[in-house]
N, C-alpha and C positions, 0 to 999 in steps of 0.2 A: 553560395555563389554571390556573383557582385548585385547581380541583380533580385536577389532575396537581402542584402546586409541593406541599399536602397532605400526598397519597398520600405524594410521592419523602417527606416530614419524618416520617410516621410511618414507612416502611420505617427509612429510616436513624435516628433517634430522636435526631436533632440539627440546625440549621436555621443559616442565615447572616443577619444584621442586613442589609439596604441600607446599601450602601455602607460594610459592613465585610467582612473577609476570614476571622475565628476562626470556625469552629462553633460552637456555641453547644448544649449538652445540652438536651433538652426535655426537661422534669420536669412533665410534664400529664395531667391525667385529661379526657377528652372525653364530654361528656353531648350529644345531639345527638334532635331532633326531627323527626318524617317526616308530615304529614297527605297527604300525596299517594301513590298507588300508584306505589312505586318501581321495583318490577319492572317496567312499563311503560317507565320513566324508562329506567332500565337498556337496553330492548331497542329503546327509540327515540333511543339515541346520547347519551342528554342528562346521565347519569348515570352514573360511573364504578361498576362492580360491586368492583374493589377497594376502592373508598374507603368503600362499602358493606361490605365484607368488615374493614375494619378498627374502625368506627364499631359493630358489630354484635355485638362479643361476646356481650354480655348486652343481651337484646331485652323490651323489655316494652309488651303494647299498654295504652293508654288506650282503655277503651269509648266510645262517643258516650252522651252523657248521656241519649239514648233509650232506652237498656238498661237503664236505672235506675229507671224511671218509677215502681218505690214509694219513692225516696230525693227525691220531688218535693216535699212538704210539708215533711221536715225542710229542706230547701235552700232554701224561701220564708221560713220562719220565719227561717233562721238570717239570710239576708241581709235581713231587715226588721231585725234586731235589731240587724244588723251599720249599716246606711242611719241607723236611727234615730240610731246612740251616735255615729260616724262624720261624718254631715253633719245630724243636726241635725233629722229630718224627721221629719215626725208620724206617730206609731205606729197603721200598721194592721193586719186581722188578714183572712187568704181564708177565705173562707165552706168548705163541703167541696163546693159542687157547681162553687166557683171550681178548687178544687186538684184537682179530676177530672179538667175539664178541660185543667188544664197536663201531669198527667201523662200524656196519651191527647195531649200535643202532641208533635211531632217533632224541635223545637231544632236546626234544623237548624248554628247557630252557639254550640250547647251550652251551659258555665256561665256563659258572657260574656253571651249573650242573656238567660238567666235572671236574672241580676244588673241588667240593662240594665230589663226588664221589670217589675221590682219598683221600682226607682227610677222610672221613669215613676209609676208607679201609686201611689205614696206623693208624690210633686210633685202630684200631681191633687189631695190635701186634699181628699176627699168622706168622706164617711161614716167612719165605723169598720171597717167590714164592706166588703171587698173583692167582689163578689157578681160572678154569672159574668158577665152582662150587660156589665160595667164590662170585666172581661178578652177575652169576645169583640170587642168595640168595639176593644180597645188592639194585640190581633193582626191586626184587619181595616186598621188604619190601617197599623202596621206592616209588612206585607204589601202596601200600597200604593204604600209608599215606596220602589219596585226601581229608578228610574234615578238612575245619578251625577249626583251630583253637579254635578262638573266632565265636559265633555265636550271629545271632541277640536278642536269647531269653536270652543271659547270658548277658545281655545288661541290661536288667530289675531286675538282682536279687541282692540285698544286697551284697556289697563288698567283704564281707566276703565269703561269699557262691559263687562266681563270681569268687574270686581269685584258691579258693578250688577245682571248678570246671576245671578252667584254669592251676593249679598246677598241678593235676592228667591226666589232657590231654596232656600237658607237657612232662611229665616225661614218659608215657606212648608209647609217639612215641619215645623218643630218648631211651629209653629204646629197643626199638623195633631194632632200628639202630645200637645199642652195641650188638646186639645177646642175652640181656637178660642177659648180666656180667653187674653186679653193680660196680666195680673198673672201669672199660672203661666208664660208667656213668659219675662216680663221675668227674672225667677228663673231659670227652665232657662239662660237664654244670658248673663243677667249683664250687662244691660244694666239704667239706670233708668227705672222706664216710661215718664216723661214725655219723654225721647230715644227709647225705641223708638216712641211713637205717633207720632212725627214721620219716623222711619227708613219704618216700615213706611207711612207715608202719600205719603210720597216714592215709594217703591217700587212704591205702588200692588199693596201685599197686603191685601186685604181680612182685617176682622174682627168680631166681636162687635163 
């Protein structure tokens, strides 16, 4: 397996090319990432404890960004400031009973979601003032959005009919995320609107 061929290259600290014959010295520093409980991994066959033993010298955790919950305000700000200069978007600001509630949220997909979160919320172009209202709205939608995408049974069907189906799920959820304006659409997915009012009529996605 990949993680027995590894192992054997860090014990020996030298490795062979495909379909060549010289060793070859490895001269490499290994930075390596674990969100999974790997002791489990470990005692359920799946994961070599050596190759954990070798990757592990020096161990350092990353908190889940939940543990941080008074670094919530600076981390909005920073990534509004970062959205605005970046892509261009209109500069808003969270109210304090908005950033209360981000911090008292759970992130379950940590600084990615946070970043994900503020970008929604500055494509909306309302007001100035992010107010809580607007944020529990953008969590309840998101929170709605829990089936893939893609499913195993559109696996099976004609391209055509696969794409169609994939199209309309699509548009359906981001649609969901613009509050149901087709202009803030057109923008998120980068289509021109006068094409998307035709995609999405096609489709048979309702809208504003």
């Amino acid at each position: 397996t990949a993680q027995k061929l590894l192992v054997g290259v860090l014990d020996d600290g030298h490795f062979t090319r495909v379909g060549g014959s010289a060793p070859i010295k490895l001269d490499a520093r290994i930075v390596a990432t674990v969100d999974v409980d790997y002791e489990a991994r470990i005692s359920a066959q799946t994961l070599r404890r050596d190759l954990i033993a070798h990757v592990s010298e020096l161990t350092l955790r990353v908190p889940p960004l939940r543990e941080y919950a008074e670094d919530i305000p600076e981390l909005l700000a920073y990534y509004v400031d970062k959205l605005v200069d970046a892509e261009g978007l209109t500069f808003r600001r969270f109210s304090v009973a908005a950033q209360n509630r981000l911090r008292n949220y759970p992130w379950p997909d940590n600084v990615r979601e946070l970043k994900n979160l503020v970008r929604r919320l500055l494509l909306a172009d309302k007001d100035a003032d992010i107010e809580l209202d607007e944020v529990e709205a953008e969590i309840s939608a998101a929170a709605a959005i829990d089936e893939p995408l893609v499913k195993q049974d559109l696996l099976s069907l004609p391209l055509r009919e696969a794409r169609e189906q994939f199209e309309r799920a699509y548009l359906q959820q981001q649609l969901v995320l613009c509050d149901g304006k087709v202009g803030q659409l057109a923008k998120r997915v980068g289509m021109e609107r006068t094409h998307l009012y035709r995609k999405l009529r096609a489709l048979g996605v309702e809208f504003k």
